[in-house]
N, C-alpha and C positions, 0 to 999 in steps of 0.2 A: 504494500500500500504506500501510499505518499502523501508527503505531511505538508501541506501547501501554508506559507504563511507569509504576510506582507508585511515588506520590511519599514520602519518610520525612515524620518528624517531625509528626503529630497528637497530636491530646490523648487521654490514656491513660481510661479507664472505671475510675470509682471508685464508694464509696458516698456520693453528697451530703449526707445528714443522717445524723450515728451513729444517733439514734432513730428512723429513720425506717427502716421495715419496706420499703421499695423501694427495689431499686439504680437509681442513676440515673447517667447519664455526664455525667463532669464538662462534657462539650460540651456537652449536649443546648442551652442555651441558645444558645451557638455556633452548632450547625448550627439550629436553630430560627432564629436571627438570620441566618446567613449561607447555609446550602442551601438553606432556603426560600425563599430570593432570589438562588439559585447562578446562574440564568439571568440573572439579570438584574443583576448583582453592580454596587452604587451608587459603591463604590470603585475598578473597575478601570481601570487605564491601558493603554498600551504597556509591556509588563514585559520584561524583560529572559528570557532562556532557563532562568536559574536562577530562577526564580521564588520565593520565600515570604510567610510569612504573620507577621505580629504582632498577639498577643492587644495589644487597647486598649479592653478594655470598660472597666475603671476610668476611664481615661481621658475614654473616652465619657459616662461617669455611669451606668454600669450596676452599681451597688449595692446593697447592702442585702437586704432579705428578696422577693427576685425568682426564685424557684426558677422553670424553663422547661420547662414540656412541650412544645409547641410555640408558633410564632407565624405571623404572616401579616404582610407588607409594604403598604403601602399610604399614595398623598398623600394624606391625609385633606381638609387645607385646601388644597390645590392652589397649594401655593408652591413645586414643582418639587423638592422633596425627598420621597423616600418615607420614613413613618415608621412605626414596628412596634407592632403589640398581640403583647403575651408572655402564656401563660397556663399555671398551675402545677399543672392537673390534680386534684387532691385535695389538696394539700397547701394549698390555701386555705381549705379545711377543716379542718383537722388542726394548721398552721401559722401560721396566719393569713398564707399569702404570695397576694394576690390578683393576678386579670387587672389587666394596667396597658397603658393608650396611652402609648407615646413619642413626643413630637415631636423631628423630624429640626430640629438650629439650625445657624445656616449655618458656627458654627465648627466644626461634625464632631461636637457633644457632642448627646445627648438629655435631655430631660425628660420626668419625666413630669405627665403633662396629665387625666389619668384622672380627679379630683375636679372640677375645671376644666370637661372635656367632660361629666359628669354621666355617666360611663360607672360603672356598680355591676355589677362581672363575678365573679360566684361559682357557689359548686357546683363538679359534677363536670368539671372546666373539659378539654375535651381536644383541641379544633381550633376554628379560625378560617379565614373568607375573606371577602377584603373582595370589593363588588362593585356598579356604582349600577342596584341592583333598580326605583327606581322612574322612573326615567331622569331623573334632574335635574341631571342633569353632573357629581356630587360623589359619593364612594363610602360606601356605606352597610357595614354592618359582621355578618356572619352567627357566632355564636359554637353549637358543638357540644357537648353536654353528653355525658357515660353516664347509669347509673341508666335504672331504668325509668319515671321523672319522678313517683314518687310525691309528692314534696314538691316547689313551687314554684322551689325554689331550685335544681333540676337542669332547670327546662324549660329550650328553648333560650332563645338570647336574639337578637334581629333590632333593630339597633341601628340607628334611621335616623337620616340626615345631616340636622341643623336648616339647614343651610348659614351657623352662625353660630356654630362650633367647636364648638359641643354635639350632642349624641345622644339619642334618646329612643328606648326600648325596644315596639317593640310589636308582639311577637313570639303574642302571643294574639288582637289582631286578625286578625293578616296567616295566623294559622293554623301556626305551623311549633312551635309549642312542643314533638313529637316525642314525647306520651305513647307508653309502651311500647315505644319506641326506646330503645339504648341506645346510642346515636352513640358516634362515634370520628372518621371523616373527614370532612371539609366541604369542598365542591367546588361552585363556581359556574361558569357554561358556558349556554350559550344551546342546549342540546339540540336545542330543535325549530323551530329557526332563521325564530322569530317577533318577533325583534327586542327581547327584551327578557331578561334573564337570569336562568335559574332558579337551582334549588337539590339538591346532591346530596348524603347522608349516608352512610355506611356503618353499620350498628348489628349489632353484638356480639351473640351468641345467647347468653344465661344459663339459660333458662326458655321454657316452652312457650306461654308467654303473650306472650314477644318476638314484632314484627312485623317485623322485618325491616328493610331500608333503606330510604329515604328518598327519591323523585326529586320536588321537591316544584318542579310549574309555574307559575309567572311568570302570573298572569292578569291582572296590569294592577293599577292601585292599591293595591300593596303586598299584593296577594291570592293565596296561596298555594294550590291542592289536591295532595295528595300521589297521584299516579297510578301509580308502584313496581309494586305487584302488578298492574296493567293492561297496564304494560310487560313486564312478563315481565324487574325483574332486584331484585326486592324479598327473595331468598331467604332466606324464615325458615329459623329453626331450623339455620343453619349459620355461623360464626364470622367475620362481613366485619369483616375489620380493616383492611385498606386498599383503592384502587383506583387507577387511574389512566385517564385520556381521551385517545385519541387518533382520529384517522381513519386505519385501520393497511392502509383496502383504495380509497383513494383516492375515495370515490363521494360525497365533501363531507359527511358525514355522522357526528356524532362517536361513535366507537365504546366498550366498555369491558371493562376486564380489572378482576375483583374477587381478590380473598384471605384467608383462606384458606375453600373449599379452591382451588386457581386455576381461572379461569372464565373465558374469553373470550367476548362478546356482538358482536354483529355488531348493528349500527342497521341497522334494517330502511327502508323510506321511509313507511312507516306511524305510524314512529316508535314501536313496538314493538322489542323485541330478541330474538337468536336465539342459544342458544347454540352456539358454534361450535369451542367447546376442542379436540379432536381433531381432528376434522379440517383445525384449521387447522394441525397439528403442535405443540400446547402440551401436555405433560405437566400429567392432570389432579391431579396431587399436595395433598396435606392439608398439605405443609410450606412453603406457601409465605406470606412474612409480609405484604411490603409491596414494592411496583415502581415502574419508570420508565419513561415511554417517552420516543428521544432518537433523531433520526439522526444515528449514529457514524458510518457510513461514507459519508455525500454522496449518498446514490441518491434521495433526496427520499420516501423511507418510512418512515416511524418503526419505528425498532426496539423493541425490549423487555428491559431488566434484572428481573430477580424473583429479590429476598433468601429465601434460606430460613432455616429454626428450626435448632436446637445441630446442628451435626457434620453441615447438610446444604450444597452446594456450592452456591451463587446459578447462577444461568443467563442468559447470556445468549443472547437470542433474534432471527436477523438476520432482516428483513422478506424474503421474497423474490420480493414487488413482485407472487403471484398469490394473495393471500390465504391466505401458507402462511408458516409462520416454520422457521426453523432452526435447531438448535441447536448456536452455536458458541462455547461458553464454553472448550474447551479449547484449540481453535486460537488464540481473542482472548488469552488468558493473564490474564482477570478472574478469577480464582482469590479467593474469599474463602468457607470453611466455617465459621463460628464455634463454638468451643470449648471456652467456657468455663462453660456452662450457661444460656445466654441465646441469642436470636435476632439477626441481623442487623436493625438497629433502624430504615433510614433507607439512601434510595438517591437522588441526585438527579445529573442532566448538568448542564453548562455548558461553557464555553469561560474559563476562569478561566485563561488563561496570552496571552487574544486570540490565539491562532493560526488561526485558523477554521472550527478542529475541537471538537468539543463531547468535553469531558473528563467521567469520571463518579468521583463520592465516595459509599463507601460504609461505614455507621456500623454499628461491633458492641455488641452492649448487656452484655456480659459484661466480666470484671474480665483476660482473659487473652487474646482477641482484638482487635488493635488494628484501627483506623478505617482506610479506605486511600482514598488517591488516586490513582487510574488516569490518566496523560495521555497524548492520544494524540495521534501525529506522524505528517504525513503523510510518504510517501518514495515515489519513483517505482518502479515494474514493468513489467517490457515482457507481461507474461501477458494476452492477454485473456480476461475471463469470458464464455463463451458465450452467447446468449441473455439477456446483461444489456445494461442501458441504456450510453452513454459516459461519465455521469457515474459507475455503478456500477462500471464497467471501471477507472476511476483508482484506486479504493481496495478494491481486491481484496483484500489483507491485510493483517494485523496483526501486529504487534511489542509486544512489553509493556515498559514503562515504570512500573515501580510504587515510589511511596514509603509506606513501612508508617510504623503510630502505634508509634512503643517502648512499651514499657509500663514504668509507673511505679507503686509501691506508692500503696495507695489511703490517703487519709486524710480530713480533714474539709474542708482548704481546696478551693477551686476556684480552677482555672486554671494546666495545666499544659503546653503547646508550641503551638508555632504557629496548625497549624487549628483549629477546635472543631466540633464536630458538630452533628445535632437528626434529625429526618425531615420529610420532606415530605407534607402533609395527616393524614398521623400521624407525625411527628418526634417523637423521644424529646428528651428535656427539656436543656439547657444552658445554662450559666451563663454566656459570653460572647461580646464582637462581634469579630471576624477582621479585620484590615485585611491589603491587597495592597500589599506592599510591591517596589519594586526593588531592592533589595538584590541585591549581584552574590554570587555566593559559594554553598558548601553550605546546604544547610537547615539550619536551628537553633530550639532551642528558645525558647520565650522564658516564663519566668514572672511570674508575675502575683502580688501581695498576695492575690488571690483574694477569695473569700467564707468568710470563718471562723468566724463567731459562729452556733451552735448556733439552730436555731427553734423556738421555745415558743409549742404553741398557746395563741389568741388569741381563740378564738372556740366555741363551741357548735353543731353542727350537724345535722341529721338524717342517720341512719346510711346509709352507702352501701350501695344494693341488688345 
């Protein structure tokens, strides 16, 4: 069985810039920084049962005018540390706060490298993956814009690795610059398991002239074609804000769930997709914003988390290993409705306590529903599940273990308790890096000098469509 329980002490949702017409959570840079890399957490050790967290972005060197919409991890120069691009959404327009590369140094602190690497990341800046597209051992860099790319500075951008710390952009050769797209997520994955790594977008419906999403194939020397409408998961004209990949029916074949409105596609071996929402047991609902897939309970099937919009209850969804999911959010005790007039912003697994159970953190975008951390522990049962596998029979149930973010009046500075937030392939934006600390004891908050000086735009830009 498993002992679910939500951990206290995250960072409360405030409003990041007074002038700035969008709320952002003071995490987003946080979990941009650290959920986006939940799985694969750069800090972690053997931590003690009490586990927490201390904000050390200052520390790190994450200052100044860095506002975060999301980011992507990645060793750029392959010196064994991964290091992060952060990117500020509009507000590099508006603010003058631009995409910047961090390099990871080996005392724990980052720089940034961005002038240095020749990286120029502007526009409607909104996801990042890195990935070495043209197989040269060294990871190349895919940036997602919005807008429907009337003007230059919102095309994408496809940053390739010089292999001599610099980048060069050639994002119009290679074909991906996404006119008429109005991206949000970015996702790299070898789809059609031809050995070389494509490219998947999500793009936002404003207008009847939107195309849709984005699955844009790998043909070899950095050559792109977008084949989305071939496949059967390019759906115009309906609001793809997020997605997530997994193989959910076992046939080595990567599958996909889009949102909103929720969509499950089943990889056909054609390489074509099918949609399979109901009858796989998924609630076709319009409120669903952005999801996970993570197996929680051991059976070696991915399950499914899926945040929904204000005052709707996230779901989780357990694989039940015949191409059919379940809905067990009530029995698991993942409880999180957001309330505050905003959506749940950001859902990502890991195992951030090493027990070797994948834990899930989930981010609220409003000023009154806090961030949570769900961990889960396993515990013995003597119950067996009928007709399940011996590895599913171990972890038959759930117990909830939840620590909630308090909530703190909002104000200008950043950086207020322990975790910090973001989303994953759409992470909402944050302003700091999270270190895992041993520390034995309650959870505690910890603050930060933060970011306090006000951003004054810096720049001229053409108007966002």
């Amino acid at each position: 069985m498993l002992d679910i329980t939500e951990v206290t002490h995250f960072c409360p949702q405030q409003r990041l810039f007074p002038q700035a017409t969008e709320v952002m959570s003071t995490c987003t840079l946080r979990f941009a920084l650290l959920a986006s890399a939940f799985a694969s957490l750069l800090l972690s050790r053997e931590l003690a049962a009490q586990t927490t967290f201390t904000d050390v972005s200052v520390q790190a060197g994450f200052t100044g005018n860095i506002a975060g919409w999301s980011a992507a991890w990645g060793d750029y120069d392959q010196d064994g540390r991964a290091d992060v691009v952060t990117l500020p959404h509009n507000l590099a327009m508006y603010y003058g706060a631009t995409g910047r590369l961090w390099h990871n140094n080996p005392d724990g602190t980052f720089t940034d490298v961005s002038t240095d690497a020749l990286l120029d990341i502007k526009g409607d800046l909104h996801s990042a993956a890195w990935g070495d597209f043209d197989g040269d051992g060294d990871l190349d860099l895919i940036i997602i814009k919005g807008s429907p790319k009337t003007y230059p500075i919102h095309y994408n951008d496809l940053w390739e690795n010089q292999g001599d710390l610099t980048f060069r952009n050639i994002a119009v050769e290679a074909g991906v610059i996404g006119i008429r797209h109005r991206g949000r997520g970015a996702y790299s994955l070898d789809y059609d398991r031809d050995g070389d790594l494509d490219l998947f977008s999500t793009s936002f419906n404003r207008s009847p002239y939107d195309l849709g999403n984005l699955l844009l194939r790998n043909d070899g020397a950095m050559s792109f074609v977008d084949v989305a409408p071939a496949a059967g998961i390019d759906r115009r004209y309906v609001d793809n804000r997020s997605a997530a990949w997994a193989d959910y029916d076992g046939d080595q074949l990567m599958d996909l769930f889009l949102g909103s409105p929720c969509a499950l596609f089943r990889h056909r071996p054609d390489h074509t997709f099918e949609a399979v929402t109901v009858a796989a047991g998924i609630t076709p609902s319009d409120e669903c914003w952005n999801m996970a897939f993570g197996d929680y309970n051991g059976d070696g099937a991915p399950d499914l988390y899926v945040n929904m919009t204000e005052k709707n209850q996230g779901i989780l969804y357990r694989n039940d290993g015949d191409g059919t999911f379940t809905d067990v959010t009530t029995a698991s005790g993942i409880l999180n409705a957001p309330s505050g007039g905003n959506a749940a912003q950001g859902v990502v697994w890991g195992d951030y306590d090493n027990d070797g159970f994948i834990d899930i953190y989930i981010v609220n975008g409003d000023d009154v529903t806090p961030n949570r951390l769900f961990r889960i522990r396993p515990f013995q049962i003597t119950t067996a599940a009928a007709g399940k596998s011996e590895m599913a029979k171990k972890f038959i149930g759930l117990e909830l273990e939840e620590f909630a973010v308090p909530i703190v009046e909002a104000s200008a500075a950043v950086g207020h308790h322990s975790l910090q937030s973001g989303s994953a392939a759409s992470l909402r934006p944050s302003q700091s890096l999270s270190k895992l600390s041993e520390q034995v004891g309650p959870p505690h908050s910890s603050m930060c000098p933060g970011f306090t000086k006000s951003l004054e735009s810096s720049q001229s830009s053409p108007p966002l469509l």
